[in-house]
N, C-alpha and C positions, 0 to 999 in steps of 0.2 A: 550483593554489589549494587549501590545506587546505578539508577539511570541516568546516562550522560543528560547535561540539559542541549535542547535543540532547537532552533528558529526556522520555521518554516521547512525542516525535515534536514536539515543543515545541524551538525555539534557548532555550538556556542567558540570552541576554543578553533575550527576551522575556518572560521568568519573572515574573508577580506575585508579590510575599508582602506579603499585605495584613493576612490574621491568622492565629497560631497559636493552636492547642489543645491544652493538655497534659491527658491524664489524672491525676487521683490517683495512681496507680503512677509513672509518667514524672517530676512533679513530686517524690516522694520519691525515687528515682533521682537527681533529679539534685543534690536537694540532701542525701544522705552521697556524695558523689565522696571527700572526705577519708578517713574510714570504709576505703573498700575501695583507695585508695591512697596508706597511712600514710609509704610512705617518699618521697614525692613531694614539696618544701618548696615547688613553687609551683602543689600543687594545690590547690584550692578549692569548697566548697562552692556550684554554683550556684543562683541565688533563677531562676524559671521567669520571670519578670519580667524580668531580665537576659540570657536567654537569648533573649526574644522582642524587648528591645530592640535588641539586637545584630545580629539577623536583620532586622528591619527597616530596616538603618542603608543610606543609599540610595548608599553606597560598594560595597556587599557583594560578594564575588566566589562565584562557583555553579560547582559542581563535581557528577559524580556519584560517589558512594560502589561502592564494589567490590558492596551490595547493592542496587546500583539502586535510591536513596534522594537525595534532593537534601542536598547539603553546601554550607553556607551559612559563607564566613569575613568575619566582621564584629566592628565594636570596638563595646561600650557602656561608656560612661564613667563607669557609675556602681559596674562593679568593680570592685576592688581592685588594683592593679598587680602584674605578674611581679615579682620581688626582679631579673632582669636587664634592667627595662624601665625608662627616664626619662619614659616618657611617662604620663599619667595615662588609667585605667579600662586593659580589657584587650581583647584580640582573642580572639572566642571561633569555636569552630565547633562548628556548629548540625548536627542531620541532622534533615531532616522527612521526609514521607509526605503527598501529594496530598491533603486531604478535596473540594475541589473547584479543580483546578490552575486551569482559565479564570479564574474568581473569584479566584485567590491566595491560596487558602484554605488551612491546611496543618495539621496535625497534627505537635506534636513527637516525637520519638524519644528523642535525644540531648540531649549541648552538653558539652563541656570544654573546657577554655585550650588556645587555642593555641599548638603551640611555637615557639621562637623563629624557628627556621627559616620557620614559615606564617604568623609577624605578622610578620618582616621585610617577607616576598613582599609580605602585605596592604597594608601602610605605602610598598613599592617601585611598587607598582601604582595604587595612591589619590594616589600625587603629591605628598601636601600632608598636613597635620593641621590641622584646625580641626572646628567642629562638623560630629557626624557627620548 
């Protein structure tokens, strides 16, 4: 039998995320992404707002980051679509930082679009589309 996977002695699939918090800095971070990557036609400027909607989407899949950071892939629908996606809003991934993991409390990091390759998986894995 595989081992469960587990973040910081926590299963993966018990994970609250009930609220983020982004800092000042994290918040302007995330919204120039275009800014520092101009040749990219489906990146996007993200609003902190969208990032935390996303995370909360109760589809979401949890992953851990290479820095032992929780990676969150979820859609919020009030993005803008990839130019290779039919579907409306986008699939985003999230990286937080525990502020109090029991509680679901989190702190953001990150968020940029997912590629195509990580919102097919999300879309393969979620079954279905309807509201998230």
């Amino acid at each position: 039998m595989a081992q469960e996977l587990r973040y910081r002695g926590h299963r993966l699939r018990d994970l609250l995320v009930v609220d983020i918090e982004w800092s000042e800095w994290h918040e302007g971070h995330l919204m120039k992404r275009t800014i520092r990557y101009p040749d990219n036609p489906d990146e996007l400027d993200i609003e902190p707002e969208w990032a935390t909607e996303a995370a909360l989407d109760d589809c979401r899949l949890l992953s851990v980051t290479q820095e032992n950071d929780l990676r969150v892939t979820c859609w919020a629908q009030e993005v803008p679509s990839a130019s290779w996606s039919q579907r409306p809003g986008r699939v985003l991934r999230v990286v937080l930082k525990p502020r109090d993991i029991d509680a679901g409390l989190w702190s953001g990091v990150t968020a940029m679009p997912a590629s195509q390759a990580a919102a097919d998986n999300y879309w393969r894995r979620r079954g279905s589309f309807g509201p998230a």
